[in-house]
C-alpha positions in Angstrom: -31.2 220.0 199.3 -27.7 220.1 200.7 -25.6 216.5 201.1 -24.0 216.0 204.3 -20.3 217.5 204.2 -18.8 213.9 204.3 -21.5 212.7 201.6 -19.8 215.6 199.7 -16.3 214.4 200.7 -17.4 211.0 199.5 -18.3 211.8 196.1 -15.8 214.6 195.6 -13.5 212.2 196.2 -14.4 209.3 194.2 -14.8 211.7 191.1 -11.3 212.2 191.8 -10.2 208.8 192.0 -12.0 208.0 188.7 -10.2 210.7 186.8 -7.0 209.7 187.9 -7.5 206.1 186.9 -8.6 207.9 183.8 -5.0 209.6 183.6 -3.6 206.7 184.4 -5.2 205.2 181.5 -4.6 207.4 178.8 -0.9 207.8 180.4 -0.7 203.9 179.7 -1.0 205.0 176.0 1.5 207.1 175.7 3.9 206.0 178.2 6.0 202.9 178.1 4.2 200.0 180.0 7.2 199.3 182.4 6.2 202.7 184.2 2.6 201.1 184.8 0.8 197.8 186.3 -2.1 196.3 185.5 -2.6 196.7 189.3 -3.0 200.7 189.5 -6.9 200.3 190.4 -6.2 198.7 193.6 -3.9 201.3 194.1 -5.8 203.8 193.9 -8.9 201.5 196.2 -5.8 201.9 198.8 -5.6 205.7 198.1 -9.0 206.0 198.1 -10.0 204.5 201.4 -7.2 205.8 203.3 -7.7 209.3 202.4 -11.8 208.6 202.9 -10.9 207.4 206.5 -8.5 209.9 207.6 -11.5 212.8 206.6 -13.6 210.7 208.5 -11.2 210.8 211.5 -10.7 214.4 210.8 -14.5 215.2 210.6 -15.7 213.2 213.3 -13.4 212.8 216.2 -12.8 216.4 217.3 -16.2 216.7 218.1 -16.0 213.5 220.3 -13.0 214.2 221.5 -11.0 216.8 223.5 -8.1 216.0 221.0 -7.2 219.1 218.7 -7.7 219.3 215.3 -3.9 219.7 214.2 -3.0 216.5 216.4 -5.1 214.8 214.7 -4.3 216.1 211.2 -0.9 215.4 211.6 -1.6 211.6 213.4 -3.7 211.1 210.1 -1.3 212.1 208.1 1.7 210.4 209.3 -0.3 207.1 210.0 -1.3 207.6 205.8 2.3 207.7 204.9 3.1 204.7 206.8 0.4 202.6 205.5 1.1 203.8 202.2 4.6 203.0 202.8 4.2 199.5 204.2 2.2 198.8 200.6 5.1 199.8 198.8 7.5 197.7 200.7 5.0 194.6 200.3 4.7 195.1 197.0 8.0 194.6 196.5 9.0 192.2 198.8 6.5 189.6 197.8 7.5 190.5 193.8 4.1 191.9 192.7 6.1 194.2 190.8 9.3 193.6 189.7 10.1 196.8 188.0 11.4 199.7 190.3 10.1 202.4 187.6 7.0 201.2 188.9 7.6 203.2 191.8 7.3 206.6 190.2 3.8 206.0 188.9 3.3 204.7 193.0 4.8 208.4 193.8 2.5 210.3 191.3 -0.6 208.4 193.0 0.6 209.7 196.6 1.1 213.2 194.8 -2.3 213.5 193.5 -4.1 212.0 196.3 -1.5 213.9 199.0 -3.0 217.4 196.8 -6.1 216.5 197.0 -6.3 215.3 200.7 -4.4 218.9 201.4 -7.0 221.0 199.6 -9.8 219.1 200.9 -8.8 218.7 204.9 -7.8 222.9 204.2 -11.4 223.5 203.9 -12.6 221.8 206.6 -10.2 223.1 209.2 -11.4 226.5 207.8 -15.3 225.5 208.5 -14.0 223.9 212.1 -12.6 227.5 212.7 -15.2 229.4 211.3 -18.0 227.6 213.4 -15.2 228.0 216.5 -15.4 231.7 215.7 -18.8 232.0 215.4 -19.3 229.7 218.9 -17.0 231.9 220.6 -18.7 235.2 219.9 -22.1 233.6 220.7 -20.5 232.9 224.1 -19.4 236.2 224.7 -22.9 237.8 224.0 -24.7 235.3 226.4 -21.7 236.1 228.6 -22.9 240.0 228.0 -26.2 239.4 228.7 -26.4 238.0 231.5 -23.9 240.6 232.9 
């Protein structure tokens, strides 16, 4: 039995965001602490959720909406950076981290979700245009027929 392509999303995604905790983990082990915070889960809850709800935007809305699918992908993607942004900036205006080397560990969470996200919405544009494709010539033989 096949999930539902977002089911799949879902838990393709939150195998991803346990192994990077994972990394993050055994990174903390290696690393000096001042590069981590005990706060990286609810980072990567942020990630997570943001990059779960732009796939959802991105699976659902062009086929409720006359919007295009590259419109769309790019108002997900620069709404993403904002939000992501907005955290950072939170974060350290309200001193929940004090250490800017915290930062880069922020910046390799946007990297691995941003690769992810990217590999993941490159597949689904290709099913979108496949199943456009395969629309379109289904058209033209009706077309055909009735000619």
């Amino acid at each position: 039995m096949q999930l539902h392509p977002f089911l799949s999303y879902l838990s393709k995604i939150s195998i991803f965001s346990i192994c990077v905790c994972f990394v993050f983990l055994f990174s903390a082990l290696a690393l000096p602490k001042e590069f981590f915070s005990e706060n990286i889960p609810y980072y990567v809850i942020i990630f997570y959720v943001m990059t779960a709800l732009s796939y959802a935007g991105l699976f659902y809305l062009p086929k409720k909406t006359k919007m295009n699918f590259v419109h769309l992908f790019l108002i997900t993607k620069v709404v993403k950076f904002i939000v992501y942004l907005c955290v950072l900036v939170i974060v350290f205006l309200f001193n929940i981290e004090t250490n800017v080397k915290f930062a880069i560990s922020y910046f390799a969470l946007f990297l691995l979700f941003l690769i992810f996200d990217t590999i993941t919405t490159n597949s689904l544009s290709r099913r979108e245009a496949e199943k456009e494709k395969q629309l379109r010539i289904q058209n033209q033989e009706n077309k055909d027929k009735n000619e």
